[in-house]
Every structure is written in C-alpha cells, then in structure tokens.
VEXDREN-2710 file (C-alpha; in Angstrom, 1 decimal):
% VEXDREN-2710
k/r/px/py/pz
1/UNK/26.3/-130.0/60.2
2/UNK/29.6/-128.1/59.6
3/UNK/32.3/-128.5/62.4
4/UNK/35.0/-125.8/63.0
5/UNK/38.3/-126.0/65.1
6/UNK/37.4/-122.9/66.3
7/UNK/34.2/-120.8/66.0
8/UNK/34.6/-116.8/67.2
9/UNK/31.4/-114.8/68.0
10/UNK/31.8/-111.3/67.3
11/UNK/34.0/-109.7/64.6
12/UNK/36.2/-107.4/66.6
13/UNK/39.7/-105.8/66.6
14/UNK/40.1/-109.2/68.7
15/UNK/38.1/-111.4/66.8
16/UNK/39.2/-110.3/63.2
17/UNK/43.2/-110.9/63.0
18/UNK/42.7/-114.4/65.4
19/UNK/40.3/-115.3/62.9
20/UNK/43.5/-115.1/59.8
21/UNK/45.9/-115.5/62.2
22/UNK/44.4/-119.3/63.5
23/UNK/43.7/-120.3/59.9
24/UNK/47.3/-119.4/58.9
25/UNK/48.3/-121.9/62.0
26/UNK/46.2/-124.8/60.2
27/UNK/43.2/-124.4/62.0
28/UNK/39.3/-124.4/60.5
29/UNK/38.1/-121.0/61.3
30/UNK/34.4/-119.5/61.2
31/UNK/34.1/-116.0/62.0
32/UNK/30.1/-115.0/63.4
33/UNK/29.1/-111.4/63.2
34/UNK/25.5/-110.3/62.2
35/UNK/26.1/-106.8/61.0
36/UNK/29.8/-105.1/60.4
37/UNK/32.7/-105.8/61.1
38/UNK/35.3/-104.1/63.3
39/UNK/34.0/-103.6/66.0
40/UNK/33.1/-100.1/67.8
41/UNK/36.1/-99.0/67.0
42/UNK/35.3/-99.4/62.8
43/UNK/32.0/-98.4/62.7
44/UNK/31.3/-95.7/65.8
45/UNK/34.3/-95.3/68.0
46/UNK/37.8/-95.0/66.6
47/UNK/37.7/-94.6/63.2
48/UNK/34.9/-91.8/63.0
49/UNK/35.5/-90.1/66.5
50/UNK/39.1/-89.3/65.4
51/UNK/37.9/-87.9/62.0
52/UNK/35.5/-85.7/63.5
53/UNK/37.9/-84.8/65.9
54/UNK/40.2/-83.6/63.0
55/UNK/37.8/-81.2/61.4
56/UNK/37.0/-79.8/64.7
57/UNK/41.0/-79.2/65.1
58/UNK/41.4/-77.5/61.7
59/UNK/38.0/-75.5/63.1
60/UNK/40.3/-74.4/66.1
61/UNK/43.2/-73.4/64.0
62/UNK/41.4/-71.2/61.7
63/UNK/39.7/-69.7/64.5
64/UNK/43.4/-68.8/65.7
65/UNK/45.0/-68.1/61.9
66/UNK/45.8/-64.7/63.4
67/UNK/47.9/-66.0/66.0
68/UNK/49.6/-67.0/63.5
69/UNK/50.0/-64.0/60.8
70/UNK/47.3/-65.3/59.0
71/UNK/43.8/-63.7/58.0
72/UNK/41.1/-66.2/58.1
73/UNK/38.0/-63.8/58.0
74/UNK/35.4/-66.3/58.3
75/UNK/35.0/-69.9/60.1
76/UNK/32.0/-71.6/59.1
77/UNK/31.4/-74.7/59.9
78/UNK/29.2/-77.5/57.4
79/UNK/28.1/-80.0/59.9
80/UNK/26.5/-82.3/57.9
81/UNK/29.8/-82.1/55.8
82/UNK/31.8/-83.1/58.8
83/UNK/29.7/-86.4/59.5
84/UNK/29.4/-87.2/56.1
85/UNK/33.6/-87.2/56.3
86/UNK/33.3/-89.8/59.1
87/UNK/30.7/-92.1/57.5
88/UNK/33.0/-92.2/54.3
89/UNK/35.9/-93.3/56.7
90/UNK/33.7/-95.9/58.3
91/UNK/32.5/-97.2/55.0
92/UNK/35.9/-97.4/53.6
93/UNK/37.4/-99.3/56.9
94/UNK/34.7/-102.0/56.3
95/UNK/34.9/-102.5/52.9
96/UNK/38.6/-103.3/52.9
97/UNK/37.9/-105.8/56.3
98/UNK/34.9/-107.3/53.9
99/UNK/37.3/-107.9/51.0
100/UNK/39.5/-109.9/53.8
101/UNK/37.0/-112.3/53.9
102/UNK/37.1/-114.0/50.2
103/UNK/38.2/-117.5/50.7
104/UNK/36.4/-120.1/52.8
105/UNK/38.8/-120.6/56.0
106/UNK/38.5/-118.0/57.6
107/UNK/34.7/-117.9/57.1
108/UNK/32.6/-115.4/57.9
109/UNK/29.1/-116.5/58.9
110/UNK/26.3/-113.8/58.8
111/UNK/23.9/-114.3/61.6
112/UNK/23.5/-113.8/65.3
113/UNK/25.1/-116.2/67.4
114/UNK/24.1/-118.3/70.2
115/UNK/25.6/-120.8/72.0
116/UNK/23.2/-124.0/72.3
117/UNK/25.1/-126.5/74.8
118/UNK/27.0/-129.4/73.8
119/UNK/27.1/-132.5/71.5
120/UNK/29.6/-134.6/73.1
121/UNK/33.2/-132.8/73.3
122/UNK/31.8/-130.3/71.3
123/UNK/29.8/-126.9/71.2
124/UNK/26.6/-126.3/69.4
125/UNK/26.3/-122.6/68.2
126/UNK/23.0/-122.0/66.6
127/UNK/23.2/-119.2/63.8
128/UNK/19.5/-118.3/62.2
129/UNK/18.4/-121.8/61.4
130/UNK/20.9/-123.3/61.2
131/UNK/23.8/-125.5/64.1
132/UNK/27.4/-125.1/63.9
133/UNK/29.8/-127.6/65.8
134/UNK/32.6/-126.1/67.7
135/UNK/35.7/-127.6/69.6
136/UNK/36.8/-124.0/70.9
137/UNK/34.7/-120.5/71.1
138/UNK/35.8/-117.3/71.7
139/UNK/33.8/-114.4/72.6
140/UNK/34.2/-111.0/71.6
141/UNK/31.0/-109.5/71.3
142/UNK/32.2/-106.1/73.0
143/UNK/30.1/-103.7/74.8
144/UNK/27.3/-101.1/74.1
145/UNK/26.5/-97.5/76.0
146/UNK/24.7/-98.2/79.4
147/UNK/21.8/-95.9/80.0
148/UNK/22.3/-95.0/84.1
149/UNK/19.3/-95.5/86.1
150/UNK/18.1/-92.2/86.2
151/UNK/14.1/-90.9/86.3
152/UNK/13.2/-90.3/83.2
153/UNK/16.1/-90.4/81.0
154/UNK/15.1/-94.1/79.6
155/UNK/12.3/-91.8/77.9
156/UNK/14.3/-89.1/76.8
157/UNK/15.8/-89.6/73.1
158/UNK/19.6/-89.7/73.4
159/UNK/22.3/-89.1/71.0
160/UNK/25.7/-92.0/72.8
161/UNK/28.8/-93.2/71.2
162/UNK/26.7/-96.1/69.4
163/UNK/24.6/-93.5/67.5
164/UNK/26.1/-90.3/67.0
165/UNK/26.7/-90.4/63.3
166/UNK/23.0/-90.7/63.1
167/UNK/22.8/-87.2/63.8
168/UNK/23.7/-85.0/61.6
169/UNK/22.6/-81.1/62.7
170/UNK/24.2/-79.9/64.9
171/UNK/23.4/-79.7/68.7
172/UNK/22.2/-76.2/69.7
173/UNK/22.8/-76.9/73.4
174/UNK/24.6/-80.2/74.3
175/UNK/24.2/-81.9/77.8
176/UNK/27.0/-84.0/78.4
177/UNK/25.8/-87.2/81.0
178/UNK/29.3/-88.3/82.4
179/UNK/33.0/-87.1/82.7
180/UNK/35.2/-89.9/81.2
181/UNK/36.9/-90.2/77.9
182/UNK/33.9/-90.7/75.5
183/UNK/32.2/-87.9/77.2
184/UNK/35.6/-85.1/77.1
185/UNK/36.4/-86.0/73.8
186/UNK/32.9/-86.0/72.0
187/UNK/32.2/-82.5/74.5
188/UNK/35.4/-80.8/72.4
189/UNK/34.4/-82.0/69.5
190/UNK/30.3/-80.7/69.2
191/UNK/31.5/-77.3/71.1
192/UNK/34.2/-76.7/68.3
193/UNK/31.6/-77.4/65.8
194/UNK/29.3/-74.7/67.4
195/UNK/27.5/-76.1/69.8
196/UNK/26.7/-74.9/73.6
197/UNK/28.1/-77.9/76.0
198/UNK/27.5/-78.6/79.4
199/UNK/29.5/-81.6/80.9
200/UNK/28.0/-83.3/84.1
201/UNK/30.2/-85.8/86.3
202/UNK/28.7/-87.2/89.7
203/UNK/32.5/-88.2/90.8
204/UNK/34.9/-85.9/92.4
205/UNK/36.7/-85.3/88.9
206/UNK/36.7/-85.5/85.3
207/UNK/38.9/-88.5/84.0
208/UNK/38.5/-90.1/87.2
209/UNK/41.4/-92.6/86.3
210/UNK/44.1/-90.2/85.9
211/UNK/45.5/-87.9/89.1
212/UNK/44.4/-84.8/90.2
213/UNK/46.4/-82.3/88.4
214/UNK/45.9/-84.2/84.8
215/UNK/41.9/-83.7/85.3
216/UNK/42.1/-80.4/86.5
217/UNK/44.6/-79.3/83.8
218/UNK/42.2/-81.1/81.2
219/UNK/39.4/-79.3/82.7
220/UNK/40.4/-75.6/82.5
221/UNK/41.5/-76.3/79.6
222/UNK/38.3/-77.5/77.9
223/UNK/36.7/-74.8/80.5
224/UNK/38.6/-72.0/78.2
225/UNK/37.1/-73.5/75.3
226/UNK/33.5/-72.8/76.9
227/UNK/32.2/-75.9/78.1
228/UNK/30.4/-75.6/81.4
229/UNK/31.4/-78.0/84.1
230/UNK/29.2/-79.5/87.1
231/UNK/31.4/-81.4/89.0
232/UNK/30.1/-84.1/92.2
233/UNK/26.8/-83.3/90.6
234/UNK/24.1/-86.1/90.7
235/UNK/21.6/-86.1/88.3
236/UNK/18.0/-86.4/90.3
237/UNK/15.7/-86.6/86.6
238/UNK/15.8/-85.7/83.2
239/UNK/12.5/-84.5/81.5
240/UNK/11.2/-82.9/78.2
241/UNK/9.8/-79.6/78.2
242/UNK/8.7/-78.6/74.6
243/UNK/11.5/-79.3/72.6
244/UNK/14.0/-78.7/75.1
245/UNK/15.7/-81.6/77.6
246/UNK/15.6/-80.8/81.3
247/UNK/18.1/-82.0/83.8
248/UNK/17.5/-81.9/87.2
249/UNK/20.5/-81.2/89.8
250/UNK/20.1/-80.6/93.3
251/UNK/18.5/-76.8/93.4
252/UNK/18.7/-76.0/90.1
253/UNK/17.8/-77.0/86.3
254/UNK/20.2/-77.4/83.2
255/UNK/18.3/-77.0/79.7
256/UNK/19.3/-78.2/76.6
257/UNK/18.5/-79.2/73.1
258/UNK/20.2/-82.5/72.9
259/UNK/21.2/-85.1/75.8
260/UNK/24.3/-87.3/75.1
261/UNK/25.1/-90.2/77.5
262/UNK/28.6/-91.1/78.2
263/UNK/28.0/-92.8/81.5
264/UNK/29.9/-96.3/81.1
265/UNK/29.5/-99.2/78.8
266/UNK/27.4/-102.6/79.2
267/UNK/28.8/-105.6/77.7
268/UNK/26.8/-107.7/74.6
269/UNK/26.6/-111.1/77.1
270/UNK/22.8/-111.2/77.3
271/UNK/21.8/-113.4/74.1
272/UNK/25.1/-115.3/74.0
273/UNK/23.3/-118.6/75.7
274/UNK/26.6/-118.3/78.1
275/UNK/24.0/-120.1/80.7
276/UNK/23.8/-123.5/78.7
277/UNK/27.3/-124.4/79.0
278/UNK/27.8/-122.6/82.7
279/UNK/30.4/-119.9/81.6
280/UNK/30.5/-117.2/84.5
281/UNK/30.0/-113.5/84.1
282/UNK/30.0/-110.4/86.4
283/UNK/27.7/-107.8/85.8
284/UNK/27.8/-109.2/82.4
285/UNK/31.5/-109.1/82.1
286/UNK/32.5/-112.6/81.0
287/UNK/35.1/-113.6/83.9
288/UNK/38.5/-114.8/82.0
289/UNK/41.8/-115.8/83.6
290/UNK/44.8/-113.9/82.3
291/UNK/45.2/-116.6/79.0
292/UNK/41.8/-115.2/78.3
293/UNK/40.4/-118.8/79.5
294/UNK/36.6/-118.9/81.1
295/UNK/35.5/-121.2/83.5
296/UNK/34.6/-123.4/80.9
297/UNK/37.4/-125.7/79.2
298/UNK/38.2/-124.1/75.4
299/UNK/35.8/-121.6/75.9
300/UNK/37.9/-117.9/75.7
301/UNK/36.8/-114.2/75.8
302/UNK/38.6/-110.8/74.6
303/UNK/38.2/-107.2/74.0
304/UNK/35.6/-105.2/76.0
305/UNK/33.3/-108.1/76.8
306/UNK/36.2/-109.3/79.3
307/UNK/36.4/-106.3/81.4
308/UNK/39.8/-104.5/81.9
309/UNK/41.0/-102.1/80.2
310/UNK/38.7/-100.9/77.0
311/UNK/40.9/-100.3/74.5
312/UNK/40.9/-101.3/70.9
313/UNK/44.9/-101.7/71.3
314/UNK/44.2/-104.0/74.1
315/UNK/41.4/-106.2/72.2
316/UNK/44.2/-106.5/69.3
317/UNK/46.8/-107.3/71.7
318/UNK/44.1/-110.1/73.1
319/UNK/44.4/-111.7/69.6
320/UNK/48.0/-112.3/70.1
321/UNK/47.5/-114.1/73.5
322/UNK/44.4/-116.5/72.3
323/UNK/47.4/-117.0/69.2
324/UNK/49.3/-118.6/71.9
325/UNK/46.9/-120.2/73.9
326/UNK/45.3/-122.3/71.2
327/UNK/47.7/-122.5/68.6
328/UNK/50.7/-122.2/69.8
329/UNK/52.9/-122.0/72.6
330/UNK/50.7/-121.0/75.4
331/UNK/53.1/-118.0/76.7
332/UNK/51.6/-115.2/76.3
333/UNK/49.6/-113.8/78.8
334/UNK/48.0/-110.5/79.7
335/UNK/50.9/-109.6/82.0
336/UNK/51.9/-106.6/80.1
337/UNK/52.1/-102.6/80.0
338/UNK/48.8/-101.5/78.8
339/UNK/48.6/-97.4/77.7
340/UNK/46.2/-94.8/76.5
341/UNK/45.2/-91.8/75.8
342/UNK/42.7/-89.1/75.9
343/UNK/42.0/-87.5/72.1
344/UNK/41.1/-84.2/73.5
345/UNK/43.4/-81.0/72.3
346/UNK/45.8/-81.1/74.4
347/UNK/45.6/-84.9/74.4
348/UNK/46.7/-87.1/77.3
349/UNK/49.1/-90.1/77.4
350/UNK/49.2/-92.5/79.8
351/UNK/51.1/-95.6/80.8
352/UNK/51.8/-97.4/83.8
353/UNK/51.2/-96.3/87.3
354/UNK/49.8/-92.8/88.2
355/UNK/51.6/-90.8/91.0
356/UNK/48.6/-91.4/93.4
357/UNK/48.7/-95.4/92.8
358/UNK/52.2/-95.7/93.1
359/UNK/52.7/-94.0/96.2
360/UNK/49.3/-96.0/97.4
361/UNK/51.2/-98.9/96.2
362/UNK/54.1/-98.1/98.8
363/UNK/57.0/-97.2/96.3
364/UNK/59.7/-95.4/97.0
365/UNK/59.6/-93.2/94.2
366/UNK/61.0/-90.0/92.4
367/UNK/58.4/-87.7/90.6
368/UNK/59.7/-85.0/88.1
369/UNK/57.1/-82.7/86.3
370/UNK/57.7/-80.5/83.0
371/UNK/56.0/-77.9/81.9
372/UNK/55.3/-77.9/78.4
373/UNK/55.8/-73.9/78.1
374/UNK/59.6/-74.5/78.2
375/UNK/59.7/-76.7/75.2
376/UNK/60.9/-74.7/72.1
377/UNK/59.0/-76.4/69.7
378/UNK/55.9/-76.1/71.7
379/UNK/56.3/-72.7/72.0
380/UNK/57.0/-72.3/68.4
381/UNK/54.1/-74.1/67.0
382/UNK/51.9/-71.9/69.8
383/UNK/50.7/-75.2/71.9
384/UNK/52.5/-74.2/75.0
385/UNK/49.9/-76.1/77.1
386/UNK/50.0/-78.9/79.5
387/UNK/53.1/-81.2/81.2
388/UNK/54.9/-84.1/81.4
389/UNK/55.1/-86.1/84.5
390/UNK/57.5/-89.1/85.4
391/UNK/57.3/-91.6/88.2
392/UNK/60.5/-93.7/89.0
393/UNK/61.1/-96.6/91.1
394/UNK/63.8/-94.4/93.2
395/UNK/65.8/-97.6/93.6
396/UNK/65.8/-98.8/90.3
397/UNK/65.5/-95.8/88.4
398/UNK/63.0/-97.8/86.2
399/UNK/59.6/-95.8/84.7
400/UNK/56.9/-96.6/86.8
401/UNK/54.4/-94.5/85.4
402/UNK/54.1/-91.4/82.8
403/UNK/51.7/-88.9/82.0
404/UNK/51.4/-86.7/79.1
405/UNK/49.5/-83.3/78.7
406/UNK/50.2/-81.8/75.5
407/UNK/50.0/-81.6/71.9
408/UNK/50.7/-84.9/70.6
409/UNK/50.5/-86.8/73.9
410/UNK/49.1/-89.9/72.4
411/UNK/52.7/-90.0/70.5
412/UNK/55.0/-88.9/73.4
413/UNK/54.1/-91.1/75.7
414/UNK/55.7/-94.3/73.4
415/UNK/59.0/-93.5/74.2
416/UNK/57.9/-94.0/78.0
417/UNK/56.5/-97.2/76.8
418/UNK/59.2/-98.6/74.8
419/UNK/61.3/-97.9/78.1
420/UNK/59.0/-99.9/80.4
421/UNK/58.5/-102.5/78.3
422/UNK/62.4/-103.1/77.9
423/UNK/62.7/-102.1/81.6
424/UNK/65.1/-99.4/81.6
425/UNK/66.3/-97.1/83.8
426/UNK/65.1/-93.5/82.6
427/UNK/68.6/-92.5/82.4
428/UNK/69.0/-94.0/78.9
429/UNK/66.7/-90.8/78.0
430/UNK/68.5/-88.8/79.6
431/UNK/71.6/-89.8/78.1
432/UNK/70.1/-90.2/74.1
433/UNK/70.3/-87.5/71.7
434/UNK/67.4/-85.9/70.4
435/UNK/66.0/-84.1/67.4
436/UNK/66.2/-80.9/67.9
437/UNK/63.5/-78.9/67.5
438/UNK/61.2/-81.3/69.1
439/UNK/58.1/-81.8/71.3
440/UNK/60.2/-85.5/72.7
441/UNK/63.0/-83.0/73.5
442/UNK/60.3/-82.4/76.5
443/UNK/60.4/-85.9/77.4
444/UNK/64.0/-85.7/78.0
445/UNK/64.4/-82.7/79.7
446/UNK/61.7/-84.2/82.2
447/UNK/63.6/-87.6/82.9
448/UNK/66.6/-85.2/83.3
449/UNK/64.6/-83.6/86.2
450/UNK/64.1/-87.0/88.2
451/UNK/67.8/-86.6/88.7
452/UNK/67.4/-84.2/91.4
453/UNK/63.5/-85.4/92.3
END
C-alpha cells in the first residue's frame, strides 16, 4: 500500500503548484484528479471565457471601425470558429500542466478519490481499486453550477459555465437565469456574437456585491448593447413549448431558444467520504479556519470548495498559505486583500471595501469619484465610459476600498492594490508621476480628488 506525506484531492489552481511546491520542500506528494487538470478555470472558466470574450471584443470594434475612420463593410461572425479558438486554448493549457507531471513525486494519480477513514495516524483514500495511506489531505475539489429549485427547469436542457463549449451554434434567443459575474460576462459575450439575450436577476440589482452606481452603470451599459433586463424578477416555472424555452414571471412569459443558468455554484463535497473521518461542511462548503485547517487534525481545504471568495487568484494564493502551514513556517494566513473583477466591456475592478460596507462598517471616510470621460487617453482611444471611485480612511488617508469602471479595469485597479497591500496613504499617488497619455493618469486625478472629498 503506497503512503504519501501528503495526498491532495482535486487538481486545481490550489492543488497544482502545492503539489510542486511541497515536493520541492522534501515532502512525498500524490496529486488525485480523475479527469483534467486545472481546475474550472483550465478547462471551462478562465482560460476559454476570456478567449471568447476576445473575439466578441474584436466583433464590437469592427462593428465601430467607422468611429474610427475605418470602413469595415461587413461583420460576420463564425461561431463555431470562435469556440473552436477556446477549445484550442483549453487543450493547450492542459497539455503543458500534463507535461508538469513527468517524474514520480509529485504524482499524479488518475482516479476518483474518496476518503475511507483511518489506519492508525493515518488516512485511507480509496482511488478505483486500489488504498492510498495519507498523513495529511487537502481538498480542493472546487465547485460545479447549482441548478435553483425552480418548476421545471431540472427538465429543461441547459447550457451553464460547466458546459458551454459543448455548444457550438449559436443561441438564437438566450435567457439568462441570474445577474452575477458568470451570468454579465457570458450575456456580453453570446449578444456580441449575435444572439438575442434576456438577463433575469430575482435580487434588487445586477452584481449584487458591488454598490449601487457600479451595477447600474454596468447595467445601462450592457442595456445599450441590447440585452433586456428583468430586475427583482422571480422566476415562478420554466417549460418547453415546441422547440422554444418558456419562463414564467409574475404576469407575463419570456421565450427563448436557449436557457443558460448562472444562478450560483455548489461545491464537489458529496463523494469525498468527508463523513468517515467527521470533517464539517456547510451547505457543502467544507468549513476551514483561516490556515485553511478543518475540523479534523492535517486535514486542509482551498479554492472554491472552502467558501469565500471564488476566485482562481484566491485558490492560488491558498497554495501559498497550505506552503506555510505544512511545510514551513506556519505564517501565512488568509488575512489578506483579496480583488476582482468583472470581464465585461467596460470591465470592473474591485478591491477592498465598497462605499456602502465601509460606511456600514462606521468609517469615517472620504469618497472621490472620476469620471472616465475626462481622461485623455480614454477619450482618445473612444472608451469614454465608466469611473473610478476611492474610499479613504479620512484619518489615515489609507485606500479602504476602489472601484473601477472602465476599459481596462481589471489592470487599474493594481495600483489601488499595491497601495493597500503596502498600506499607504493615497497621497503617494497623488504625488507620483505618471505616463502620460494614460488610462492610470485617471487613477491619479481621482486620489487627487479625495483631497477636497
């Protein structure tokens, strides 16, 4: 029976680099994952949703070549092209995490996982036919799209972010089921392709996460684009009629061709045999301390099957902390500034607290918003849309918060990062040079705004 210092279910963004990065620290590794590896992000979130996204974007631009002085007299679009693009990127990601895998420690055991009990101070993780012997386990099995409990939709064929590259024509008329990030970007994305989208959210706003004026600038924007909104709308039963999906709300009916769900995620606890050794979950959610520890002695848990934040840069950062934990100095925690962003056009960047949860927090703060239409560059490159906002401990002066609504949010928003995480007043923005002409210049002139905020 083979007997690892560490055995990792699930190969992850988490799961992947502890795997090299424990065997590099002398430990005997096995790696368990039954089908790919890297995680949603590899093989149907990341990777692929951002390469769509791209030839939806160069889609947009020819469509506004004249804007430009340029004659682009047709846009056609070659769907099946476009997924074909983001199935080549998926392949390529896994074959270079497959060649990673050569020697045997880190080994990478095929096979579903399960955990079996104990022999003695150790594990037992059943894979296929065969027992492995573990002293510590981490889980990171992640999370798949929950189907809500809605009449009928369990019978209704669905297109979700686990399964959208399995379609390949094109959505006539696209019902969206949900109003978070997975839903707003994947909704750009199929109505720059061509299709017809309808969005439906049962909460009081889109990106329900971020403050009011960053969902309802994200929503007219995306509204100008042509997708319909139904906001605070329940969904009462979904149906087929013909070949046509049926959604029920309140008074009225929405009809579609296609239904995609984007109503949460559900994490992959249910066949890990957590019950035999008495690890504790939540909903499913395995319950971890912040060193990533369960209940249960060397037993650990990262990425999305921990809860938090569902991010892949927060399942990699997880890696670093289980580093610490069982191989090193046990320091690193998940205390720490943990940002995002939305991958629609504009995109959103976020870090920190948002306006609402600071002043709920009681903070005395100072708020400074800039528009993005008196940027230079923005206005020269014709992406005049969206803001900046700051908030600022109004004692300290320190970044308490940031949004980003713009063209290249997802980039912006580091320098608020960098800032928080070296806890600086935002005056050293103010007072640094920059490149000239430049989106950041933006960033600046908005911390110079919290002078007088």
């Amino acid at each position: 029976m083979n007997q690892y210092e560490v055995v990792i279910i699930g190969g992850g963004q988490a799961g992947i680099p502890l795997a090299f990065a424990l065997a590099a620290a002398g430990k005997r590794v096995a790696l368990i994952e039954r089908k790919h590896l890297g995680g949603s992000c590899v093989n149907f979130g990341c990777t692929p949703t951002k390469t769509a996204i791209a030839s939806a974007r160069v889609a947009h631009l020819a469509r506004r070549a004249a804007d430009f002085g340029v004659r682009v007299p047709t846009v056609e679009i070659d769907f099946p092209r476009v997924i074909d693009r983001a199935r080549a990127m998926v392949a390529s990601f896994r074959q270079g995490l497959d060649r990673g895998f050569t020697g045997q420690n880190p080994e990478w055991i095929r096979g579903h996982a399960r955990i079996a009990g104990r022999e003695g101070e150790r594990f037992r993780i059943s894979v296929g036919s065969e027992t492995i012997l573990a002293d510590h386990v981490v889980l990171d099995t992640g999370t798949r799209s929950a189907i809500p409990t809605i009449e009928g939709i369990a019978d209704i064929e669905s297109i979700h972010a686990g399964n959208w590259l399995n379609y390949d024509r094109l959505p006539q008329r696209l019902i969206v089921v949900g109003g978070g990030v997975i839903a707003l970007e994947m909704a750009q994305f199929y109505r720059r392709m061509g299709s017809e989208v309808v969005v439906v959210e049962a909460n009081g706003q889109i990106a329900g996460s971020e403050d009011h004026d960053v969902a309802e600038a994200l929503q007219k924007f995306l509204e100008r684009e042509g997708i319909e909104f139904h906001i605070r709308t329940k969904i009462e039963r979904v149906m087929k009629r013909g070949t046509d999906v049926v959604v029920k709300i309140a008074e009225k009916e929405l009809r579609g061709t296609h239904l995609f769900i984007a109503a949460g995620r559900k994490p992959n606890s249910d066949d890990l045999g957590l019950d035999t050794i008495g690890v504790k979950t939540n909903r499913g959610i395995v319950e971890v301390d912040e060193r990533l520890a369960t209940n249960v002695a060397r037993v650990w848990a990262a990425g999305d099957l921990r809860g938090g934040p569902m991010f892949t840069h927060t399942a990699w950062d997880d890696h670093r902390v289980l580093v610490s934990q069982i191989a090193g100095d046990h320091e690193r925690t998940t205390r720490r500034i943990v940002p995002y962003a939305i991958f629609t056009d504009p995109e959103v960047g976020r870090v920190g607290l948002t306006e609402r949860e600071a002043r709920e927090s009681g903070k005395t703060i100072k708020v400074a918003r800039y528009e993005m239409r008196r940027n230079a560059k923005a206005m020269e490159i014709a992406e005049p849309d969206g803001f900046i906002k700051i908030i600022a401990d109004a004692a300290t002066g320190q970044i308490v918060g940031a949004a980003v609504v713009s063209a290249e949010a997802a980039e912006l928003v580091h320098i608020f990062i960098d800032a928080m995480n070296a806890r600086a007043p935002y005056t050293v923005i103010r007072e640094a040079i920059f490149i000239h002409p430049t989106l950041a210049e933006a960033v600046q002139s908005a911390a110079m705004m919290l002078d007088t905020a």
